[in-house]
N, C-alpha and C positions, 0 to 999 in steps of 0.2 A: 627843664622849662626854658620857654625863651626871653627875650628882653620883653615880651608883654608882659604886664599884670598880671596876677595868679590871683581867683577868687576862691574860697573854699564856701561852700552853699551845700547846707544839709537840707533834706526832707525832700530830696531833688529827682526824686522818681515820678513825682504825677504833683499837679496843683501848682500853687501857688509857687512852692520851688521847681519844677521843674519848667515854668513861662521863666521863671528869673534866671534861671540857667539859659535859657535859650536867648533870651534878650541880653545878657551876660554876653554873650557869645558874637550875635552879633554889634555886639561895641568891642568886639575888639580883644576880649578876656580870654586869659588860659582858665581852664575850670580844674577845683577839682571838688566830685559830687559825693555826696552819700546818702543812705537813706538804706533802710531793712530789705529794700526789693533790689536783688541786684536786676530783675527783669525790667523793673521798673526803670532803673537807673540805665541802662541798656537801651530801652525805647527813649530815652531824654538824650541821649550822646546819639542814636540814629538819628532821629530829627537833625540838630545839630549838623551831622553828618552829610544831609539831606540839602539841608540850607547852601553848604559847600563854604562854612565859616572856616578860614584857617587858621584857627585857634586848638591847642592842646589840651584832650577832655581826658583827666582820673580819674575810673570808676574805684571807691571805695566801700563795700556794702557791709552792714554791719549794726547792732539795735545800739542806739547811745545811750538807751538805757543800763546798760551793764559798763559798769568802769572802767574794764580792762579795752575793751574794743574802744574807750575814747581815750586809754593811752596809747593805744596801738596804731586810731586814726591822728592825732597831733603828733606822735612820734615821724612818721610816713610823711605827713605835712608838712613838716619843718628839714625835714629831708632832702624835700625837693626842691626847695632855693626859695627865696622869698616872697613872701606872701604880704598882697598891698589889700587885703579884704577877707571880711568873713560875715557870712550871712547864716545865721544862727536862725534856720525858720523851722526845723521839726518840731513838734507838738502833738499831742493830744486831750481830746475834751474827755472818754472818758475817765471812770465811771460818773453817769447821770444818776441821779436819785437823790433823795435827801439824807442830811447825814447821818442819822439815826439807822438807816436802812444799808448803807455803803458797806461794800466790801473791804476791809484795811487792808489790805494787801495791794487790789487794785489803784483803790485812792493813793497808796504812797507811789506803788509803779509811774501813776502818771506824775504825780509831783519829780520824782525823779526824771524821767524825761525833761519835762517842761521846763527845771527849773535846775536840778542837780547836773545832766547834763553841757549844760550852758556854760554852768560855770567851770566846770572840769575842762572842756576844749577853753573857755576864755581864759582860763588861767595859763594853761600851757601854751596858748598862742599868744599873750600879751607880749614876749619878748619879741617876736619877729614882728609884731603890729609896730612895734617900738618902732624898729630899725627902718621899718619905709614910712612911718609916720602914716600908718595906712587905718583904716575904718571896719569897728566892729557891729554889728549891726545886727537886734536878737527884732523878731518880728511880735508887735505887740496886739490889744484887744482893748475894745472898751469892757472885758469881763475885771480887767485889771485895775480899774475905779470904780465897776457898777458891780455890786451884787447881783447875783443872779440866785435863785431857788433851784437847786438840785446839781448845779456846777464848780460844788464847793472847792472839789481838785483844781479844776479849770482857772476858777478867779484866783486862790490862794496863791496858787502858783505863779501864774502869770503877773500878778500884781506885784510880790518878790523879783522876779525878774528885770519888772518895770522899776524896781529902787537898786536891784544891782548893776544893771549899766547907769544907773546915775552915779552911786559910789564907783566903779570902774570910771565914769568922765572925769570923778573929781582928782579919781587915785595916777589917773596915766593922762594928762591932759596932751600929752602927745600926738595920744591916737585919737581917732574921729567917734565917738561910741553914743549913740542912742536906739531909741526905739521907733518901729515902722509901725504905722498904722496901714493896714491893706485897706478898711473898709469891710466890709459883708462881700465877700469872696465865692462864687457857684464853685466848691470844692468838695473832696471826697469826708471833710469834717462837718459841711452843713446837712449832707446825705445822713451820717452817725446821727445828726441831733434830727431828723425829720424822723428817723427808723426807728428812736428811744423817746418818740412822742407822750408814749404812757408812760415814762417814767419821769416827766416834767407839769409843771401845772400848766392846766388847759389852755390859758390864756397864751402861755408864755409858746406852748407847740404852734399855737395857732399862730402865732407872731410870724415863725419862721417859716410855716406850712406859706402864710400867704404872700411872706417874701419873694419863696420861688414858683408860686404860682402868676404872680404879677409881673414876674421877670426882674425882681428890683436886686438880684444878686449880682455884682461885677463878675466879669467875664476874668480870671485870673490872667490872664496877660496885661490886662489894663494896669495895676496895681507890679506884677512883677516888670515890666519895662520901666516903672520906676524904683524900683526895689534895684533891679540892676544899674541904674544911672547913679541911686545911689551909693552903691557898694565901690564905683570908681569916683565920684566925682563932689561928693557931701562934702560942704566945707567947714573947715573945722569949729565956726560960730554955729554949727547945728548941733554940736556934741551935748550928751547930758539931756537932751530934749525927747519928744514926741513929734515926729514926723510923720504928715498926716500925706499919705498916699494923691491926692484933690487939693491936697495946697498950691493956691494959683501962680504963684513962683515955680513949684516943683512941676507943674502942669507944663508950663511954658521951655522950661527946658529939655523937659524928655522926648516934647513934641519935635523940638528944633534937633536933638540928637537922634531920634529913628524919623526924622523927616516925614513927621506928621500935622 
């Protein structure tokens, strides 16, 4: 790698991570991506490529739901010279249903992801975060304070997550560690929850049916251009918090750094 930055940004084949990969990129970041699709991951380092950023992209592909590929991905990491960033965004909403009905198997799969994940790269990355005094950064949800009916994976987990970088701010105050708020995101997670309509309460389908029928879902670049400003530039009185993607501070400098 070179004297730039090195970000490490999972879920970074399509969505939400792969605008923050690209806006990553153009500030200036070496990458390195992962996510299950290496195709996916592929078409995120072409764009990139496309842009004619010259910045250094590793494609790493691989489910972090299974332990061994996230000792394999932070082994690889730490490998490659120091690391001033990590943006901890894969996730998954299902299984949807109530809990009574739920698949155990499914439901723990996703808790794993969402939440067992996280901690296994955060833990094996906290020593180089040390060393550059650099920013850990897991992407969070209002499912993580609000109950929601039939997303019992979804909140439990994420809500865990949302108290485990808080204990990680209080444990390494060194490094920069809270949670992003994106907002309601037009991603390939609001599609799952509009396709699993029947298996949520009517009201609650209808909520998000007329989200995207109104147009009121952010465009994931919006949200990932600051997701990337923060992953370089969070200072470290933001640690331990909820950073809200439209916070009018955070607004004004993303715009001033892609000169918008």
């Amino acid at each position: 790698m070179s004297d730039r930055p090195t970000i490490l940004i999972s879920g970074a084949s399509r969505g939400l991570g792969a605008e923050t990969a690209l806006a990553a990129a153009q500030l200036g970041a070496n990458l390195i991506l992962t996510a299950r699709s290496q195709d996916g991951l592929e078409n995120t380092a072409g764009k990139i490529r496309e842009a004619e950023y010259p910045v250094e992209v590793t494609l790493l592909a691989g489910d972090l739901s299974n332990g061994a590929f996230c000792s394999d991905l932070t082994r690889k990491v730490t490998e490659a010279g120091p690391l001033h960033g990590v943006v901890l965004n894969a996730a998954q909403i299902e299984p949807i249903g109530m809990v009574e009905d739920l698949d155990e198997e499914e439901w723990l799969r996703c808790v794993q992801l969402n939440l067992g994940s996280p901690f296994l790269v955060a833990k094996r990355l906290l020593p180089a975060l040390s060393q550059t005094q650099g920013r850990l950064i897991t992407v969070g949800t209002g499912a993580a304070t609000q109950p929601i009916p039939s997303w019992s994976a979804y909140c439990a987990s994420k809500a865990a997550l949302l108290m485990l970088m808080r204990v990680i701010a209080v444990e390494k105050p060194e490094i920069t560690s809270f949670s992003f708020a994106p907002g309601v995101v037009n991603t390939a997670m609001q599609q799952n929850i509009r396709d699993r309509k029947e298996m949520m309460p009517a009201q609650l389908a209808e909520y998000f049916s007329e989200l995207h029928k109104s147009g009121q879902l952010e465009p994931p670049e919006v949200p990932g251009r600051a997701l990337a400003w923060c992953a370089l530039n969070a200072p470290p009185e933001w640690t331990g918090q909820e950073v809200v993607y439209s916070d009018p501070g955070l607004v004004t400098q993303v715009r001033a750094a892609f000169g918008a």
